[in-house]
C-alpha positions in Angstrom: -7.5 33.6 31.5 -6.2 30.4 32.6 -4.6 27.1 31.2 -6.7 23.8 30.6 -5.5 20.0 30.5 -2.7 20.6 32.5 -3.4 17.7 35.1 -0.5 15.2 33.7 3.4 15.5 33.2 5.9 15.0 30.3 9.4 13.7 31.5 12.4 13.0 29.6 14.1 11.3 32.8 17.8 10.3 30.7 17.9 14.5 30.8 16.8 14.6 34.5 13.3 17.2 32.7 10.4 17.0 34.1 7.4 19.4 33.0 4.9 18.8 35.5 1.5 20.3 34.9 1.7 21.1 31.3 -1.0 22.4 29.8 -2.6 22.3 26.2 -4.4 25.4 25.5 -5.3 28.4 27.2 -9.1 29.1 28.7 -10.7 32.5 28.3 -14.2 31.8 30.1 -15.4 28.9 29.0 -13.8 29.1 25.8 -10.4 27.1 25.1 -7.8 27.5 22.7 -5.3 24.7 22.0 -1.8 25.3 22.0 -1.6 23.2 18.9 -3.6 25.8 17.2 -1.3 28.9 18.5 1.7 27.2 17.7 0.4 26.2 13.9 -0.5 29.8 13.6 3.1 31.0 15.0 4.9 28.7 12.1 2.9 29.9 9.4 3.3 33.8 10.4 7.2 33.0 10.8 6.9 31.2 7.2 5.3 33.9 5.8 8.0 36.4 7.2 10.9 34.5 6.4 10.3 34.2 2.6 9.3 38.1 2.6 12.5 38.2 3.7 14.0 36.1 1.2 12.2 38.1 -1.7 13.3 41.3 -0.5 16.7 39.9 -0.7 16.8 38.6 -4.2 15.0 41.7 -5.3 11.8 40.2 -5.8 8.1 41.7 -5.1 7.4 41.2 -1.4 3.8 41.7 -1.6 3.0 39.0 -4.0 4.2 36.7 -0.7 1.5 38.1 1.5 -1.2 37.8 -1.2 -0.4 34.0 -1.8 -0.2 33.0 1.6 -3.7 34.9 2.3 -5.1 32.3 0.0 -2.9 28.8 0.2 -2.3 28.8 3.9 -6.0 28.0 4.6 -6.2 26.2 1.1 -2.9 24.0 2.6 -4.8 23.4 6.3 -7.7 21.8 3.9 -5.3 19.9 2.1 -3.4 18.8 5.4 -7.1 17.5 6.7 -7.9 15.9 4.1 -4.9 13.8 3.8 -5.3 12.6 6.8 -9.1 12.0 6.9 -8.6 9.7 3.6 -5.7 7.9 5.1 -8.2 7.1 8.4 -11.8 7.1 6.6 -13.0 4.1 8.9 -12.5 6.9 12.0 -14.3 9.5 9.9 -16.5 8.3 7.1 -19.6 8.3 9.7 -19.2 12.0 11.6 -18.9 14.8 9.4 -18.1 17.0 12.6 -15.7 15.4 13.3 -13.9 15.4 10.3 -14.1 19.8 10.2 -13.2 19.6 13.8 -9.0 20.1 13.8 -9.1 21.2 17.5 -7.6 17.9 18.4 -4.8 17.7 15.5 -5.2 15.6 12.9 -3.5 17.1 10.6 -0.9 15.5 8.0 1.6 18.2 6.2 2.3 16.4 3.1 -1.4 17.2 2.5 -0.6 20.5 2.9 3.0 20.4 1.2 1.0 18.5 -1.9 -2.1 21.7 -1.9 0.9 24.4 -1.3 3.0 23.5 -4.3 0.1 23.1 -6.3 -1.5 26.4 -5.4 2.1 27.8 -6.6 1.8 26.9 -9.5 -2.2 28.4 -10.2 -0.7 31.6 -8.7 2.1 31.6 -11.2 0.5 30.8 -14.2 -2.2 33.4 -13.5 0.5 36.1 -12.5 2.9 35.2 -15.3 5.7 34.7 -12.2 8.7 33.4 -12.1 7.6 29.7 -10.9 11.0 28.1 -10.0 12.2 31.3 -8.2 8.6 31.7 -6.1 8.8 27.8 -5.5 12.7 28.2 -3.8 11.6 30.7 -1.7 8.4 29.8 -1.2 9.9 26.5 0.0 11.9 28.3 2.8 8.8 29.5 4.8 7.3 26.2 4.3 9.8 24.7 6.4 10.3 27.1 9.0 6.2 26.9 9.7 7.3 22.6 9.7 9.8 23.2 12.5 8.0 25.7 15.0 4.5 23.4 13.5 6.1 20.5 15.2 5.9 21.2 18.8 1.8 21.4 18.8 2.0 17.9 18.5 3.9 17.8 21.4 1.1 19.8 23.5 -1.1 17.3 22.1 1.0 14.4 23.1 0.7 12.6 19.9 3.3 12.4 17.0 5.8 9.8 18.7 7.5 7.1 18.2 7.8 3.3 19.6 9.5 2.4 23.3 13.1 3.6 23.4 15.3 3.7 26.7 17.7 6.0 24.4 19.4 8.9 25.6 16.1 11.5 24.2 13.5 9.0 25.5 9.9 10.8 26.9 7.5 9.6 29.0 4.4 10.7 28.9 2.1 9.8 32.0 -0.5 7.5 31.1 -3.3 9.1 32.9 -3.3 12.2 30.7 -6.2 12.9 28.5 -4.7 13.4 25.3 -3.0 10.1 25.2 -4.7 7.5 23.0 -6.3 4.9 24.8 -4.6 2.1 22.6 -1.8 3.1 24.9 -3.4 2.2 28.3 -4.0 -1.4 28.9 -6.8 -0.3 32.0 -8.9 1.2 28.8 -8.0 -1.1 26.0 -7.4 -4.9 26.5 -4.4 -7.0 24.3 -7.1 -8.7 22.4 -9.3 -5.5 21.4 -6.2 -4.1 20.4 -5.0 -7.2 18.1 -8.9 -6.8 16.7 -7.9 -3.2 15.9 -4.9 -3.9 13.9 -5.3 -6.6 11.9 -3.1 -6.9 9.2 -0.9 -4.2 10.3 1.3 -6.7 12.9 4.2 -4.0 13.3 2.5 -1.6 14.6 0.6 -3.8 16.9 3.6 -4.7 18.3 5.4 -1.7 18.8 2.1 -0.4 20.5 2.2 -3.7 22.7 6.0 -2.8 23.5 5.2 0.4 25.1 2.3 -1.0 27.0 4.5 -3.5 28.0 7.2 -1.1 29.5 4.9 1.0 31.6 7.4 2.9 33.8 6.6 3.6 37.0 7.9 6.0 39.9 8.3 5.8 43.0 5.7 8.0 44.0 3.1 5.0 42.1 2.8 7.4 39.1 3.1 5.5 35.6 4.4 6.3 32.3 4.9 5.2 28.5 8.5 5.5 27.6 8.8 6.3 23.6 10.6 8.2 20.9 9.6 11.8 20.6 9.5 11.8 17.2 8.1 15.2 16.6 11.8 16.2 18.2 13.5 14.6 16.0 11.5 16.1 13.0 12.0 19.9 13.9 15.5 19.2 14.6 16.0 17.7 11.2 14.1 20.0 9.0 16.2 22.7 10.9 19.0 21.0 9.3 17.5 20.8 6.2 16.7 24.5 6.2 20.7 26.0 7.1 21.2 23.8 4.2 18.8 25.5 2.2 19.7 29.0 3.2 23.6 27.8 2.1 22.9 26.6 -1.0 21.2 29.8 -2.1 23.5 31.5 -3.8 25.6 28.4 -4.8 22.4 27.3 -6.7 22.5 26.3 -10.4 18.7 26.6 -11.5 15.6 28.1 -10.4 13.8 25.4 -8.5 16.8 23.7 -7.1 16.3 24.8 -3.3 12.7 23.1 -3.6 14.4 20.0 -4.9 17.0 19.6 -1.9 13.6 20.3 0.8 11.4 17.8 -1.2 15.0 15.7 -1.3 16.4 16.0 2.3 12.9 16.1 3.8 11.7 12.9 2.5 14.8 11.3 3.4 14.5 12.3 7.1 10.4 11.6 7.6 11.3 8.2 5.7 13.0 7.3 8.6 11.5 9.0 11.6 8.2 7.7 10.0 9.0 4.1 10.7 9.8 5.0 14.1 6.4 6.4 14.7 2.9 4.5 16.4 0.3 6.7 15.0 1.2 5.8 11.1 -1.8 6.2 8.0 -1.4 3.6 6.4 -3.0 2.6 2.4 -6.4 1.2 2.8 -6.6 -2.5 3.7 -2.3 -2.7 4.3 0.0 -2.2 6.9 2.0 -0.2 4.7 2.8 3.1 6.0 1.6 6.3 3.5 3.5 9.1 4.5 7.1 6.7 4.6 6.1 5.7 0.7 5.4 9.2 0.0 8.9 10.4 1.7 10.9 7.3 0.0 9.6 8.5 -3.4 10.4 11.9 -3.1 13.4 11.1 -2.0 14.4 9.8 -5.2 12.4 12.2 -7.6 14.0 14.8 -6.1 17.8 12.8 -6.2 17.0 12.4 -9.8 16.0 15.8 -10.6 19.0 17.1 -8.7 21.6 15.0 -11.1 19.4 15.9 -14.2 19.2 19.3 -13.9 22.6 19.7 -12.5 24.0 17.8 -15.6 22.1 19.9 -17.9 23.8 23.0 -16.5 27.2 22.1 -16.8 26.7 20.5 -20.1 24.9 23.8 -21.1 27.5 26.2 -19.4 24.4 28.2 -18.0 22.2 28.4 -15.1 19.1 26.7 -16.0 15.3 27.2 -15.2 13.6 24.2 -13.7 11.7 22.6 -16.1 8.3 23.4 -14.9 8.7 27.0 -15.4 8.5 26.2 -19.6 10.8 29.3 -20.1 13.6 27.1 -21.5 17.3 27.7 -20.6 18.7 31.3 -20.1 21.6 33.1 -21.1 24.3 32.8 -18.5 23.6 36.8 -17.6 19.7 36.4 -17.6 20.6 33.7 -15.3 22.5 35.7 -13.1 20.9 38.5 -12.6 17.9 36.2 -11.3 18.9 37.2 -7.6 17.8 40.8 -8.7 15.2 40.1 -10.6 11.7 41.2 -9.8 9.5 38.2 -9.5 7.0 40.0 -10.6 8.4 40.2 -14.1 7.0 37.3 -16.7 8.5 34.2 -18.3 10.0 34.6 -21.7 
C-alpha cells in the first residue's frame, strides 16, 4: 500500500506550513482510493454517531438513527451529485460516466442537505415519528459530517477562494494535478479563459487575479496564493454546531435546532460563497446558486425563528414546529419531549 498524487506541495507561508508531498488517496495495487472519499465516509460515520448519541440522550429510539441513515446517506450523495451536475450541465450533458464518476469531487451538500430533509420527512410520516424532534437531532450529525466533509476538498485542492495575501492565505503549487487548468496560464490562455466565462465577468476576474499573482520561490517553484475557503467553512459550521449543542435544552419548539443550522449556515456559505472561484452558477447568469440558496435560507429560517418563538410566548407553551401537524402541546407534554421516545406517534 502506498500513497498516489503526492508529487506537489500545499503551503500556507504567513504560518511558516509547508506540507510537501501531500498525497490524495491511497494505492492498494493498482487500485486507488481518494482521500476525498475516506474523509466523506469518516463525516458521515461521525454524523451518524453523534445524533445516536443525541437520541440516547433525550430518550429517544437509537436504532431508528441507524435505519435512516442506511437509506438517506446514499439517497443524500445522489442528491449532492445531482445538484451539482444541473448547476454545470454544459460539463456533463454529453458523458454519462462522467457524471456517476464522484472520484474527483463534485459534489454540492445543499443537494444533499435538500434530499436529507426531505427523506426525513418520508421516514416520519411512514413511522408516525416525532418530525421536529428527529429533524433537531438529525440536523446535529448533518453538520458534524459538513465539518470533517470539508477537508476532502482540501486533498483535492479545490473548494477555494480568490487571491488573498491575508494572514490564512494557501498556496497551492501550480504544477499539481488536481489544480484546474483555468488556473495555469502555460495550459489555458487570457483569451480562452474570457471565452469560457462570458457573462460571468467576476469570476473571470478573480480567476485572472490569481493567475496574475503566481508566487514564486526561490528555489523557481510557483504557486497560486488564494483563500482556503473550505477552512473557513469547517471552522464556521463548528461554530454553528457548539451553538446548536447550547441551545438544546434552552430550546422552545421541536424543530428550532434545525432552524438556527438552516439559519447560521446559510449566513456563513452566503459569505464564504462569494469568496470562492469554482461557484455554479443559474443557467445563462453569473449569478452564484449556492449564495442565493444560503441568502434565502437565511431569512426563512430568521423568520421562522421570530414566528415560532412569538407563538410560544404568546401561547405560554413549548410549541411543535409546524411541519409536524401535531398542533401545540400542553406545557408538560412539551416538556417531557427530552424523554420522550421518538418512536412514539403524533397526536
Amino acid at each position: 500500500m502506498g500513497f498516489w498524487g503526492n508529487e506537489t506541495s500545499v503551503r500556507f507561508p504567513n504560518l511558516g506550513i509547508e506540507l510537501s508531498d501531500l498525497p490524495r488517496g491511497i494505492s492498494i495495487g493498482s487500485f486507488e482510493i481518494a482521500f476525498y472519499g475516506i474523509i466523506i465516509a469518516i463525516g458521515m460515520l461521525a454524523g451518524v454517531m453523534i445524533s445516536r448519541w443525541k437520541a440516547k440522550k433525550t430518550g429517544q429510539t437509537v436504532d431508528l438513527y441507524l435505519d435512516f441513515a442506511l437509506w438517506a446517506i446514499p439517497l443524500s450523495v445522489i442528491g449532492a451529485r445531482i445538484y451539482y451536475v444541473i448547476f454545470d450541465w454544459d460539463n456533463y450533458r454529453w458523458d454519462f460516466l462522467k457524471i456517476i464518476n464522484i472520484r474527483n469531487g463534485g459534489l454540492a451538500i445543499y443537494g444533499g442537505v435538500i434530499v436529507a430533509i426531505l427523506s426525513v420527512l418520508v421516514f416520519t410520516k411512514i413511522k408516525k415519528l416525532r418530525l421536529g424532534l428527529m429533524m433537531d437531532t438529525g440536523i446535529i450529525g448533518l453538520i458534524l459530517g459538513q465539518i470533517i466533509g470539508r477537508w476532502g476538498n482540501f486533498f483535492n485542492r479545490e473548494a477555494f477562494g480568490k487571491f488573498t495575501d491575508s494572514f490564512m492565505a494557501m498556496q497551492i503549487d501550480i504544477t499539481d494535478s488536481a489544480l484546474h487548468s483555468v488556473y495555469k496560464p502555460s495550459v489555458i490562455s487570457d483569451a480562452q479563459l474570457a471565452e469560457m466565462y462570458v457573462g460571468k465577468e467576476d469570476a473571470l476576474n478573480n480567476i485572472l487575479e490569481i493567475r496574475n499573482n503566481i508566487q514564486t520561490l526561490a528555489d523557481g517553484r510557483q504557486f497560486i496564493q488564494v483563500h482556503p475557503t473550505f477552512l473557513y467553512e469547517s471552522l464556521w459550521n463548528l461554530m454553528v454546531l457548539l451553538l446548536m449543542l447550547f441551545m438544546w435544552k434552552r430550546k422552545k419548539f421541536n424543530g428550532e435546532i434545525l432552524l438556527i443550522y438552516l439559519t447560521g449556515y446559510g449566513l456563513g456559505r452566503f459569505f464564504i460563497e462569494g469568496l470562492r472561484t469554482d461557484q455554479l452558477f443559474l443557467w445563462g447568469t453569473g449569478l452564484a446558486a449556492s449564495q442565493l440558496l444560503s441568502a434565502g435560507l437565511f431569512v426563512a429560517g430568521v423568520v421562522l425563528l421570530i414566528v415560532f418563538h412569538i407563538r410560544a410566548a404568546r401561547l405560554g407553551e413549548a410549541v411543535s414546529l409546524v411541519l409536524e401537524l401535531d398542533g401545540a402541546r400542553t406545557k408538560k407534554d412539551a416538556d417531557e419531549t427530552e424523554t420522550d421516545d421518538v418512536s412514539k406517534p403524533s397526536h
